[in-house]
BAKOLMI-384572 format. One record per residue (C-alpha): residue number from 1; x, y, z. Coordinates in Angstrom, 1 decimal, decimal comma, padded with zeros to 4 digits. Layout:
<n NUM&xx X&yy Y&zz Z>
...
//
This chain:
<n 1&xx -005,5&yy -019,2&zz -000,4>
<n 2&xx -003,9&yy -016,7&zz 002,7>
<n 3&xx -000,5&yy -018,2&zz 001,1>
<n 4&xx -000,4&yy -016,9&zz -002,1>
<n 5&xx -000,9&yy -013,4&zz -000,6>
<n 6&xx 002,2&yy -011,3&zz -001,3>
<n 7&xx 003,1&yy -010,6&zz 002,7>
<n 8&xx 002,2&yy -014,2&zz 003,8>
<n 9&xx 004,5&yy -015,1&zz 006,2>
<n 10&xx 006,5&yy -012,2&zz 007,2>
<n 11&xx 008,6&yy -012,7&zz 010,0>
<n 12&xx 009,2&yy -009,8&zz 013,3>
<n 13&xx 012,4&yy -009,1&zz 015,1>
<n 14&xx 012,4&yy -010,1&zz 018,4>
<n 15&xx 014,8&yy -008,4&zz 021,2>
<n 16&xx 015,9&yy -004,8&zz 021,5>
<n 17&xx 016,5&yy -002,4&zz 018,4>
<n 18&xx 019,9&yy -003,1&zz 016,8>
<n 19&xx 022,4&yy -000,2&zz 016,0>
<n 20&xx 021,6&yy 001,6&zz 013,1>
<n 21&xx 024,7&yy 003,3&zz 010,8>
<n 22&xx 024,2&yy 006,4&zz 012,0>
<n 23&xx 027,9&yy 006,6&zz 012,6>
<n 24&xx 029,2&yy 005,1&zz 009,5>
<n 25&xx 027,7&yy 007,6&zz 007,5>
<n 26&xx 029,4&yy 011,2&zz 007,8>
<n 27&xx 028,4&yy 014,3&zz 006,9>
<n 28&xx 024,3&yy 012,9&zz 007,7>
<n 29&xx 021,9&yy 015,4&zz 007,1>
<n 30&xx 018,6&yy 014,8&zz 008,7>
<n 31&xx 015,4&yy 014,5&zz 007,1>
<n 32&xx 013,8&yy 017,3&zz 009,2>
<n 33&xx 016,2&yy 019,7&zz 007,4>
<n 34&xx 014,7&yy 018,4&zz 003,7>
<n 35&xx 012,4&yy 021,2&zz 001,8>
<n 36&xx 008,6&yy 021,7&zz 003,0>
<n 37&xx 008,4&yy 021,2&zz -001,3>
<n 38&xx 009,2&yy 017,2&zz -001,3>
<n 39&xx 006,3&yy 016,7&zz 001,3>
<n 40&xx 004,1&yy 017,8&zz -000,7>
<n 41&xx 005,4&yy 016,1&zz -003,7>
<n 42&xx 004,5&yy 018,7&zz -005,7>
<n 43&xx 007,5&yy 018,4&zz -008,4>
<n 44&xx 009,2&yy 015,6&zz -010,2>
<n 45&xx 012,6&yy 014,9&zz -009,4>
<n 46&xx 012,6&yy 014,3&zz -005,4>
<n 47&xx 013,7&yy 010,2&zz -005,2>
<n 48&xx 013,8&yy 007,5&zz -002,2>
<n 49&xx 016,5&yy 005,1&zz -002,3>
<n 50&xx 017,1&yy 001,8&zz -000,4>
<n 51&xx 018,7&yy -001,6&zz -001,4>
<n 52&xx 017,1&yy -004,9&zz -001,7>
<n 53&xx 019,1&yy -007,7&zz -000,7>
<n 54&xx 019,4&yy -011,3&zz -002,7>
<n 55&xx 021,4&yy -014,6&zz -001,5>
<n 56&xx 024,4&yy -013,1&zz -003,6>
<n 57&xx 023,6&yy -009,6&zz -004,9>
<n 58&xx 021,7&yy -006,7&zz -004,4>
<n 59&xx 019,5&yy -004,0&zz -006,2>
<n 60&xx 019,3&yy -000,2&zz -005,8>
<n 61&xx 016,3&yy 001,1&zz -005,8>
<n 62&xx 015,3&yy 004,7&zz -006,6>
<n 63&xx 011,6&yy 006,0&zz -007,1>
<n 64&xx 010,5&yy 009,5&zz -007,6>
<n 65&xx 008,2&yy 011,0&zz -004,8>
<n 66&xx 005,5&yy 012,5&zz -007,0>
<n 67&xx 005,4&yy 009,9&zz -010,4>
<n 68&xx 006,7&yy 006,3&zz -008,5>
<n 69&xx 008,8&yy 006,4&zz -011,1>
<n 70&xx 011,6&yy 003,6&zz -010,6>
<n 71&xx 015,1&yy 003,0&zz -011,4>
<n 72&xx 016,5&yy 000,1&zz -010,7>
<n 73&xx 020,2&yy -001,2&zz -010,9>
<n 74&xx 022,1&yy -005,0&zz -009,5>
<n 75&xx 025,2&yy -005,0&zz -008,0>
<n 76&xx 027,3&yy -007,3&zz -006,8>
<n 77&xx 027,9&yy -005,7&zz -003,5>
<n 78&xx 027,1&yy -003,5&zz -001,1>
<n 79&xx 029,9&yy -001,4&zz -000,7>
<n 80&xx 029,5&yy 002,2&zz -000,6>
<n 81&xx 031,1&yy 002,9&zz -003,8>
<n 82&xx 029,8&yy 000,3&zz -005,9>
<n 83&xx 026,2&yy 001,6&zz -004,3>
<n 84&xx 027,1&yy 004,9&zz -005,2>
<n 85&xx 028,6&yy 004,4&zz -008,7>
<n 86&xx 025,0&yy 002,7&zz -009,7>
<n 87&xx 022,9&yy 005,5&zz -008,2>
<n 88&xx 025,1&yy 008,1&zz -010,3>
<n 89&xx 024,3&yy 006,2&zz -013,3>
<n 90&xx 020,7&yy 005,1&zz -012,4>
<n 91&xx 019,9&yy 009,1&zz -011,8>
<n 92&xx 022,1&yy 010,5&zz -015,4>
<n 93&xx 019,0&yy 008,3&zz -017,0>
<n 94&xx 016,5&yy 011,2&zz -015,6>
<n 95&xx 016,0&yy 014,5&zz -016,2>
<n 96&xx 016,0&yy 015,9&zz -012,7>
<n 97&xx 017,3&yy 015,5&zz -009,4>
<n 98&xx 016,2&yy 017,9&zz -006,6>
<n 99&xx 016,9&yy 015,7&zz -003,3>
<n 100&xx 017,7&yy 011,9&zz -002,3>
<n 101&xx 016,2&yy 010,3&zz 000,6>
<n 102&xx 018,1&yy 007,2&zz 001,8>
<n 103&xx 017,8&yy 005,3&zz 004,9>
<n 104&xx 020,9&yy 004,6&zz 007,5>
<n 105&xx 022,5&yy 001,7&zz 005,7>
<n 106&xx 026,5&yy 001,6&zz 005,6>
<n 107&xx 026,0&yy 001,3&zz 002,0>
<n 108&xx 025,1&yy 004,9&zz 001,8>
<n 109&xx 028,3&yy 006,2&zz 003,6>
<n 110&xx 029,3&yy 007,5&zz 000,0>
<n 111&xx 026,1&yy 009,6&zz -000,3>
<n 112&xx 028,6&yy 013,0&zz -001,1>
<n 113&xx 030,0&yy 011,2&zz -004,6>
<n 114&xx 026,4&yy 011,1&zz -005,8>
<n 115&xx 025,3&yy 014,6&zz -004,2>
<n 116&xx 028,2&yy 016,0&zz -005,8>
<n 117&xx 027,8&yy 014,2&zz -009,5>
<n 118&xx 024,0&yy 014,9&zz -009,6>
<n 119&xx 024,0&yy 018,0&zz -008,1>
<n 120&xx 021,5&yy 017,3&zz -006,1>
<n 121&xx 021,2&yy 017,0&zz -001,8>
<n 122&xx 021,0&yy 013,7&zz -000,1>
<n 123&xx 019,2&yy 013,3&zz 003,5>
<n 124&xx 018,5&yy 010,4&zz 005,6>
<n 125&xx 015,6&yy 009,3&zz 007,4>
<n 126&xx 015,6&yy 008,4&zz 011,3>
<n 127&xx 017,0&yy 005,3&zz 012,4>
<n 128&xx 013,8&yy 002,7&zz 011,9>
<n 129&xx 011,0&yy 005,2&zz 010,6>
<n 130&xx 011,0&yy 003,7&zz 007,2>
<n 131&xx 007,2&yy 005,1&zz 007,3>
<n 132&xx 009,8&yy 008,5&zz 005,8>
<n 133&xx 010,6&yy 006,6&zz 003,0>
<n 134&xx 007,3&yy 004,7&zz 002,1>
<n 135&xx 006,8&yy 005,1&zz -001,6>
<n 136&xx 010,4&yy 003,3&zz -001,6>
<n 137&xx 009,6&yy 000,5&zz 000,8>
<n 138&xx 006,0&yy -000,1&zz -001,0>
<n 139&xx 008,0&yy 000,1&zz -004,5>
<n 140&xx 010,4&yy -002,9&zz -002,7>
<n 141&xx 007,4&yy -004,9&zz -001,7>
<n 142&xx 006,6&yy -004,6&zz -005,6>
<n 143&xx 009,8&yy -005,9&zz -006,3>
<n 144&xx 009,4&yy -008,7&zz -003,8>
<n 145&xx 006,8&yy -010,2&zz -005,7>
<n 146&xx 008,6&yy -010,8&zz -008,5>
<n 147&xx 012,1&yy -011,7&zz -006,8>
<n 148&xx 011,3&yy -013,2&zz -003,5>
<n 149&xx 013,2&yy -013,1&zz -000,3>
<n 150&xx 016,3&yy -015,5&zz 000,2>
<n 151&xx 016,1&yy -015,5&zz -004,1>
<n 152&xx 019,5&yy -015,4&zz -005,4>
<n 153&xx 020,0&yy -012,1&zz -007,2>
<n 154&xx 023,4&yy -013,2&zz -008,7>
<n 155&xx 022,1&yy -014,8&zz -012,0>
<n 156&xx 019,7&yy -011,8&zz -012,8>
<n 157&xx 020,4&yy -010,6&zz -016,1>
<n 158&xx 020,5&yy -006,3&zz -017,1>
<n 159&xx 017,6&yy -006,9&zz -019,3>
<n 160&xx 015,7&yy -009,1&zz -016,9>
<n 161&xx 016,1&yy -005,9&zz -014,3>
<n 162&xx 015,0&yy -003,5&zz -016,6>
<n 163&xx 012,2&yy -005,5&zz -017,9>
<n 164&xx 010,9&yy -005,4&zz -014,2>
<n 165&xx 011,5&yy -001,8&zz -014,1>
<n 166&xx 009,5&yy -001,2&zz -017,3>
<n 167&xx 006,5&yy -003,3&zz -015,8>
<n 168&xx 006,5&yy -001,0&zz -012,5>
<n 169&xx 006,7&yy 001,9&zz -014,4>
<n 170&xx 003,4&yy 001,1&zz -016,3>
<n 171&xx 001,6&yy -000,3&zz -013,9>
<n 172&xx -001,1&yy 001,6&zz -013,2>
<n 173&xx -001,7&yy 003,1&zz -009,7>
<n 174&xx -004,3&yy 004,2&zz -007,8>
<n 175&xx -002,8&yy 007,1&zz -006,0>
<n 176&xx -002,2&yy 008,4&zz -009,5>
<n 177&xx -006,0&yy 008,3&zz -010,8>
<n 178&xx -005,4&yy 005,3&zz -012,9>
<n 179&xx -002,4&yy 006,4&zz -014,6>
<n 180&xx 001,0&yy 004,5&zz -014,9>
<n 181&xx 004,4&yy 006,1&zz -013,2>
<n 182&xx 005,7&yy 006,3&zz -016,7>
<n 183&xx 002,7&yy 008,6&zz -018,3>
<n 184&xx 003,3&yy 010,8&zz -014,9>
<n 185&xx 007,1&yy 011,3&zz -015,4>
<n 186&xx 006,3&yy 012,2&zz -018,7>
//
């Protein structure tokens, strides 16, 4: 039975700490100069994003702080621009954007086209804490369980990803009292 669970298996890095892409990104602002307000998510409209990776594609993943309400896009690769040309549509679906929170990846290194089309600011969590971004990563795990690791991405239709996305959204959660992501947005 310990096979089927959904984390069976899971492999550790061995060696040092590899180099993060702190330096491929510029104008990085930190996460200790985000608002006090997205701590507390206290408002909708304050997202975590991070890519999952497939054998031949990849996903962008955004979910709001406060609802776990997620977006989710495929591309094809993980180029900056391609990245950031599906965030900017994947966030003109919602209402509001207050702030961004990515994680190191080269594929954010276009973080100031989205800032700029969404009007919204982007930080970026310290190299390895993704502990920062943890409604993302657990949204990912989510994910995982439907499209496993080393699963090629490639063939995925746009209404098999957003038939994912609508079963995340109304799934119902704990943290939020029993209620789904998508009754909390709304």
């Amino acid at each position: 039975m310990y096979k089927q669970l959904p984390r069976f298996g899971k492999r550790r890095c061995k060696g040092g700490k590899r180099k993060a892409g702190r330096s491929l990104i510029p104008n990085r602002v930190d996460i200790t100069e985000r608002p006090e307000v997205v701590e507390l998510r206290s408002r909708l409209g304050d997202w975590e994003g991070d890519t999952v990776y497939g054998q031949d594609a990849y996903l962008v993943t955004l979910v709001d702080r406060m609802s776990r309400f997620t977006l989710i896009s495929k591309v094809d690769s993980k180029q900056s621009e391609t990245v950031a040309d599906a965030m900017i549509s994947l966030l003109k679906r919602v209402s509001t954007v207050h702030t961004i929170t990515l994680d190191n990846g080269g594929e954010f290194a276009a973080h100031g086209k989205v800032s700029e089309a969404v009007k919204a600011d982007v930080f970026f969590a310290k190299p390895y804490a993704s502990y920062q971004r943890g409604t993302n990563e657990n949204t990912n795990g989510i994910i995982r369980r439907t499209w496993p690791k080393k699963m090629a991405l490639g063939k995925l239709t746009e209404e098999a990803v957003l038939e994912t996305e609508f079963l995340i959204n109304t799934m119902p959660r704990k943290v939020l009292g029993g209620r789904t992501p998508l009754e909390v947005y709304t």
